[in-house]
C-alpha positions in Angstrom: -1.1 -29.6 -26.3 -1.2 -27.8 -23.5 -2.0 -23.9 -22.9 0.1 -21.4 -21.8 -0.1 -19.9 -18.5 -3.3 -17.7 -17.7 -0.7 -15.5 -15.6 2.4 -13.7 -15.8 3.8 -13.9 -12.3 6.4 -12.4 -10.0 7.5 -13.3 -7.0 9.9 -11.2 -4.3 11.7 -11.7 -1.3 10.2 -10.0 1.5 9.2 -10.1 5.4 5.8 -8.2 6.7 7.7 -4.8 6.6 8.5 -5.0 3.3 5.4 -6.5 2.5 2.3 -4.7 0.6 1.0 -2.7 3.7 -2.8 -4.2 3.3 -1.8 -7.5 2.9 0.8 -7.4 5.9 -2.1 -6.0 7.9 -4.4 -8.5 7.0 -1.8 -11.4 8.1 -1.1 -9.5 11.1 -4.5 -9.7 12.1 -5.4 -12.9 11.0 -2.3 -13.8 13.8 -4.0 -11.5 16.4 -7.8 -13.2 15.5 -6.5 -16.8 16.4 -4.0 -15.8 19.3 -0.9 -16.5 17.4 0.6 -13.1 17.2 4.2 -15.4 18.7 4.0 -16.9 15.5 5.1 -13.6 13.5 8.1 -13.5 15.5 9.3 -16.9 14.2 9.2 -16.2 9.9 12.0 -17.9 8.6 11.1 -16.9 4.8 8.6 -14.8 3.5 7.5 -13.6 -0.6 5.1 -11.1 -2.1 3.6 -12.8 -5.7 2.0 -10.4 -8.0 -0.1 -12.6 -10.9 -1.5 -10.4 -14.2 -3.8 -12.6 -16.1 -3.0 -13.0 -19.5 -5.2 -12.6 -22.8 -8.9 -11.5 -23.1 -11.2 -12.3 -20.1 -13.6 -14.2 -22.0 -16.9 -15.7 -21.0 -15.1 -19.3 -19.4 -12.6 -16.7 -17.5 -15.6 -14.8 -16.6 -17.9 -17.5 -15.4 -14.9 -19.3 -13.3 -14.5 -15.6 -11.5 -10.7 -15.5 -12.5 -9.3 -11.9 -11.4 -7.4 -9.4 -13.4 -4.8 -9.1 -10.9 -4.0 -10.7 -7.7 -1.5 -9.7 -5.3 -0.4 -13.0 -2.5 2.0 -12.4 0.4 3.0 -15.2 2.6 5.2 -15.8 5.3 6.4 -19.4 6.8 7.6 -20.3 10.0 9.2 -23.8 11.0 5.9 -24.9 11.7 3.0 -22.5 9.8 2.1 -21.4 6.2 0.2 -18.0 6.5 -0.9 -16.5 3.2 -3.0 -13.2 2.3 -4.6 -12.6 -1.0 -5.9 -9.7 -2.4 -8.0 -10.4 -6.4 -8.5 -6.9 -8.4 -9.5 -4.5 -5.7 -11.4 -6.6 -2.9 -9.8 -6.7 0.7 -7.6 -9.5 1.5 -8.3 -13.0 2.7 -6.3 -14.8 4.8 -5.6 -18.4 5.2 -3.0 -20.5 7.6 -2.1 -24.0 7.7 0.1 -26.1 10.3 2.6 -27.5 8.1 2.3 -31.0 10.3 -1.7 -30.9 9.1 -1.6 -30.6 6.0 0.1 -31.8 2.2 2.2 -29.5 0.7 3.1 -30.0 -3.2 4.8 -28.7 -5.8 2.3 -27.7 -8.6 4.7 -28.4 -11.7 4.4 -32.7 -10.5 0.5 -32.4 -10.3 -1.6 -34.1 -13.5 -3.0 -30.8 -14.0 0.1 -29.2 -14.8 -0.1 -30.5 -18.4 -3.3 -29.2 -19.4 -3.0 -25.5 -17.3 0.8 -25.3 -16.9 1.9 -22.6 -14.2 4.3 -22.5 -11.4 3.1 -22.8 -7.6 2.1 -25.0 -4.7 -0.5 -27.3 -3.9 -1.7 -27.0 -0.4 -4.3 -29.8 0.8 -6.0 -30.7 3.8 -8.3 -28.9 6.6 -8.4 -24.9 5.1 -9.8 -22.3 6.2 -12.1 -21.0 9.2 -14.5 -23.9 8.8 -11.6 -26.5 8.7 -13.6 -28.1 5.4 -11.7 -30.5 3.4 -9.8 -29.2 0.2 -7.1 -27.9 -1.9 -5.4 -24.6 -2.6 -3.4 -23.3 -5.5 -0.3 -20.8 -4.1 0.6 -18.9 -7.0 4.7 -17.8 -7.4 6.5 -16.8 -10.7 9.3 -18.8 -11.3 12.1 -16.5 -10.8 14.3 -16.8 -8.4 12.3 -15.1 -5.4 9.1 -17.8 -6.2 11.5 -20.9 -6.6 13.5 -20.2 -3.0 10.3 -19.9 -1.1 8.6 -22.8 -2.7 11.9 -24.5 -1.7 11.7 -23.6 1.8 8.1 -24.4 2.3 8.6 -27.6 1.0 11.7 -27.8 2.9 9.7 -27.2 6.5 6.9 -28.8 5.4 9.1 -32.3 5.1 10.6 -31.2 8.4 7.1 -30.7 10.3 6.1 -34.1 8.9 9.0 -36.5 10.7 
């Protein structure tokens, strides 16, 4: 049988303005680190997700380092993915993906979402600073904020492959 969700999700519309002022900053100079400040000019959809775990944090949840609270905002352009998360009260970290590099998937048709349902994407590929191989779970609620932006990344991402 499978469990229920770890965390209660919810997912809003928004661009960097409207965004949570740290993580907006921390996208903004994530852009400015790589020389990609243009790229901010180009957002075509955008979403702050807040996640609340669930339940008792018990020694499994403890051991796997699952925060208490995590607060993601992202913003997509035709041909980028740029995401900030901030876990209980750490800084943000920041994380951006050419959609034509990478494979972009809807959580809900991975095998794992029987045994750990929730509601998200898959992203996989080259992540991250050292460009190492691997995949990453973007958390949105399903409401109707989360399910138009996964729509539109999956939407570009399809686009930026053909």
């Amino acid at each position: 049988m499978a469990e229920k969700p770890r965390y209660e999700r919810s997912t809003r519309e928004c661009d960097l303005r409207g965004m949570d002022a740290q993580l907006a900053a921390a996208i903004e100079d994530w852009a400015r680190g790589r020389r990609q400040t243009g790229l901010l000019g180009d957002v075509v959809a955008g979403c702050e997700t807040v996640s609340t775990l669930q339940g008792r944090r018990g020694l499994m949840l403890r051991l796997m380092k699952m925060p208490q609270r995590t607060r993601c905002g992202a913003v997509l352009t035709q041909k980028w993915l740029v995401w900030a998360v901030a876990a209980d009260e750490r800084p943000p970290t920041v994380l951006g993906v050419r959609l034509g590099a990478v494979e972009i998937t809807d959580y809900v048709s991975s095998p794992n979402y029987r045994v750990l349902p929730d509601n998200g994407l898959y992203v996989k590929g080259l992540i991250g600073p050292t460009m190492e191989p691997g995949t990453i779970f973007i958390g949105l609620a399903e409401d109707h904020d989360g399910r138009a932006f996964k729509e539109r990344v999956l939407g570009a991402w399809k686009a930026a492959r053909d």
